[in-house]
VOLO-849137 format. One record per residue (C-alpha): residue in one letter; x, y, z. Coordinates in pm, whole numbers, plus 50000, padded with zeros to 5 digits. Each point is the difference from the previous one (the first is absolute). Example, Ala and Ser with C-alpha at 12.3 -4.5 7.8 and 13.67 -1.06 7.14 Angstrom:
2
R   r       X       Y       Z
R   A   51230   49550   50780
R   S   50137   50344   49934
***
This chain:
173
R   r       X       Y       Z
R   X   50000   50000   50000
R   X   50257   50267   50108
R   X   50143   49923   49614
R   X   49703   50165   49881
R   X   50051   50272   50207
R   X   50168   50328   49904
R   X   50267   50134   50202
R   X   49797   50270   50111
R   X   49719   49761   50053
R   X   50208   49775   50189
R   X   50178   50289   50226
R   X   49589   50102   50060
R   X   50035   49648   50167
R   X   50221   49982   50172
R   X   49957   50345   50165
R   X   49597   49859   50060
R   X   50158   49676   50171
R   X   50257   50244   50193
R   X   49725   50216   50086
R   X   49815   49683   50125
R   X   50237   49852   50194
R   X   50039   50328   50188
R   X   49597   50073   50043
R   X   49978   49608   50176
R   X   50344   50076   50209
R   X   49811   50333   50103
R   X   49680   49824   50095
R   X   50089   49681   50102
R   X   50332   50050   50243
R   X   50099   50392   50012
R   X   49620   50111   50079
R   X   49933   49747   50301
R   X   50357   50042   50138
R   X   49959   50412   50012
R   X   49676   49969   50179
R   X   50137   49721   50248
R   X   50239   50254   50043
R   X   49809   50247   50097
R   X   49803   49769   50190
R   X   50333   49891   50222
R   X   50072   50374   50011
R   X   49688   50112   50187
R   X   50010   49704   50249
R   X   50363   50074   50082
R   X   49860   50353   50057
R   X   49728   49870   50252
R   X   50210   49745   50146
R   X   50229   50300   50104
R   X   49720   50227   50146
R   X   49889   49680   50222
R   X   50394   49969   50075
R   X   49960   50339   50102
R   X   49659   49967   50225
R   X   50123   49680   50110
R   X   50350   50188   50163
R   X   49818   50299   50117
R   X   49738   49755   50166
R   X   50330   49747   50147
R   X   50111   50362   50181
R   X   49692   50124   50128
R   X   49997   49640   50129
R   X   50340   50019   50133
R   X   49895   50315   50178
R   X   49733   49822   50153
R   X   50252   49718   50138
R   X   50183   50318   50136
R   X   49699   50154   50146
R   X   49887   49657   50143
R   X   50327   49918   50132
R   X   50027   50326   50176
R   X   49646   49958   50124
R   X   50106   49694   50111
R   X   50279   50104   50223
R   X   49791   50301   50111
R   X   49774   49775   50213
R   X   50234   49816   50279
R   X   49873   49680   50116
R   X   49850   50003   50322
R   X   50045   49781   50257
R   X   49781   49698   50094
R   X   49678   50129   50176
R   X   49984   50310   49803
R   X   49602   50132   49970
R   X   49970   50155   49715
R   X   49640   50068   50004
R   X   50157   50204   50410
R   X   50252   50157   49831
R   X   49752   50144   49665
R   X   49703   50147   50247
R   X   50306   50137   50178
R   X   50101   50189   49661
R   X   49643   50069   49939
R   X   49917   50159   50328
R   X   50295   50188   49974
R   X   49900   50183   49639
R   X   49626   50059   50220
R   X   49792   49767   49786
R   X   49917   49752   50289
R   X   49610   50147   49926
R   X   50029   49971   49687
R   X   50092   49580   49982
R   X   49804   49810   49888
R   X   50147   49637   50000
R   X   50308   49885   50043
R   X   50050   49635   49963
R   X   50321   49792   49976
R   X   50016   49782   49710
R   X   50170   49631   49993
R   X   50353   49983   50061
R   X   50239   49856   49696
R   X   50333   49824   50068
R   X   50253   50138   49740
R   X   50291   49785   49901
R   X   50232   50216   50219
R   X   49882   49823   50294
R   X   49770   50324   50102
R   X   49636   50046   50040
R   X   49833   50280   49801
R   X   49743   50145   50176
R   X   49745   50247   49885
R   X   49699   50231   50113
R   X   49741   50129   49762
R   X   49865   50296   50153
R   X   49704   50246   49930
R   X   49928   50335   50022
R   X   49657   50249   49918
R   X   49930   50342   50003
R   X   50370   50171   50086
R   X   50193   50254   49886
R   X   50244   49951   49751
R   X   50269   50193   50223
R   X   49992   49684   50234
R   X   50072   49763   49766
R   X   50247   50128   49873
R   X   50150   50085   50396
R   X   49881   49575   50018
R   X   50214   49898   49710
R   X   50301   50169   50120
R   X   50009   49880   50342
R   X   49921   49645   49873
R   X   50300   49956   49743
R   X   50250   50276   50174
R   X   49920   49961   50371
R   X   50284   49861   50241
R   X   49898   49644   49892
R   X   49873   50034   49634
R   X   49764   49785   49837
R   X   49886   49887   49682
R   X   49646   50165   49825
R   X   49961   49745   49725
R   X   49698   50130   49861
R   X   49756   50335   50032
R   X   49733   50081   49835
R   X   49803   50347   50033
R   X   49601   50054   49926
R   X   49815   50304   50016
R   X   49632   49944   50080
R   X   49727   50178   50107
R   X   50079   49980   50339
R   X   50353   50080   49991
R   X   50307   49819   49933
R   X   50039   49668   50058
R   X   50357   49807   49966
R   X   50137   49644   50029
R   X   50336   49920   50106
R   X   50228   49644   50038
R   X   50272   50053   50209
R   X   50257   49727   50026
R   X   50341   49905   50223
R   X   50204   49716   50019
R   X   50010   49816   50304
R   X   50255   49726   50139
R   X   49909   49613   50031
***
């Protein structure tokens, strides 16, 4: 066939299969490689914002451990036969909210694995001013023998305000 062919016919051709071959290397490899490219390109770009999150979030977390640590040797164990429920209205008629209690009731004791008992109070207040709370927060975790507010939570209701507090120390075996 290509004998019947002029030169010019035949160069037509050959430029058409040239032409060909590059269309189909185009479509079928350079095409899906460019966009797997890009494809690999914009999850390398996520996978170094989460690298990013994931650090900030491992040093807020080591600040924590800091925090926790220091919280932890903040609040001395007490000795054996330590009342912590005694030593909490103590702290609480101090800061002049002894009216203003509502409950306070000692909550199961937990053996840790340092050989220590943690024990805790979950107390209750309604319808005080803010001013001795605040006085009742600092005397609890900066008085001569600090201890431990684990959790507080503040309401305002119609009444008044009304808060909840756990308090916690460690105690010896």
């Amino acid at each position: 066939m290509s004998r019947n062919l002029s030169s010019r016919e035949r160069g037509l051709v050959v430029l058409g299969g040239l032409a060909l071959v590059v269309f189909l290397g185009w479509t079928l490899v350079l095409q899906p490689g460019l966009g797997e490219m890009a494809r690999l390109d914009d999850s390398i770009a996520k996978h170094t914002r989460d690298l990013a999150e994931i650090r900030t979030v491992a040093q807020e977390l080591t600040g924590l451990k800091d925090r926790l640590s220091g919280f932890s040797r903040k609040i001395s164990v007490r000795e054996k036969g330590f009342s912590l429920a005694g030593r909490v209205e103590e702290r609480v008629a101090e800061a002049d909210l002894k009216k203003h209690l509502s409950s306070l009731q000692p909550l199961p004791p937990q053996k840790t694995k340092d050989n220590l008992t943690r024990s805790a109070v979950e107390l209750k207040l309604k319808d005080f001013p803010l001013e001795k709370v605040v006085k009742l927060l600092h005397n609890l975790e900066y008085g001569d023998q600090p201890l431990g507010v684990t959790r507080f939570t503040l309401n305002r209701t119609r009444k008044g305000l009304e808060a909840s507090l756990r308090v916690e120390a460690l105690i010896k075996n």
